[in-house]
N, C-alpha and C positions, 0 to 999 in steps of 0.2 A: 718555491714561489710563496710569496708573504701574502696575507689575508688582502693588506693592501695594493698588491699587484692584480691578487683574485680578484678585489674587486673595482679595481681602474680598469682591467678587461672586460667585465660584466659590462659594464658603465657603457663603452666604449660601442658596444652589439647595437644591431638593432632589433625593436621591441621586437618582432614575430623569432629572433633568437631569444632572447631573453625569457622569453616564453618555455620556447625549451630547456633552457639550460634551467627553468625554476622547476619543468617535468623533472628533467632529471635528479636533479638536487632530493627531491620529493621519493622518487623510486630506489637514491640512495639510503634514504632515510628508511624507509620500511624493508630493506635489506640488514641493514643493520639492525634493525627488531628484530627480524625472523633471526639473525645468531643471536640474538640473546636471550632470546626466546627456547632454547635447547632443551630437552628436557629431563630431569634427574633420576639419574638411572637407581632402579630398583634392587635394592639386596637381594638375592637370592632368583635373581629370575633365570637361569641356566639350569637351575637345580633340576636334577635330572635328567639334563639334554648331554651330558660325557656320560659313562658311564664307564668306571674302570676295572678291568678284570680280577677276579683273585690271583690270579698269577704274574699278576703285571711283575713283580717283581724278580719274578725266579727266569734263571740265564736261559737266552734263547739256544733252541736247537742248533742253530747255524755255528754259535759258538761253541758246540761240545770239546770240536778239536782242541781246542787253545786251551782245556781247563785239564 
């Protein structure tokens, strides 16, 4: 739908629609703020929430057979 179509339909309402559709237009509007509004994520903020073992890397038990 072309801007022009959008607004020969507005046009077209009547006012107690009109009304609404300027609510909602409005509710769209600070929707789309709040995504842009997002906020930037901080280097290092997991830091020490993993914690990896010293043997993380040596072969698991389950695998003895195969080695």
């Amino acid at each position: 739908m072309s801007d022009l179509d959008l607004y020969n339909s507005i046009i077209a309402l009547p006012e107690n629609l009109k009304e609404e559709v300027s609510d909602f237009v409005e509710f769209l509007k600070q929707k789309a703020e709040k995504k842009a509004e997002k906020k930037e994520r901080v280097y290092g903020y997991a830091k020490g929430f993993f914690i990896i073992p010293p043997d993380f890397d040596e072969p698991l038990d389950v695998f003895k057979d195969y080695m």
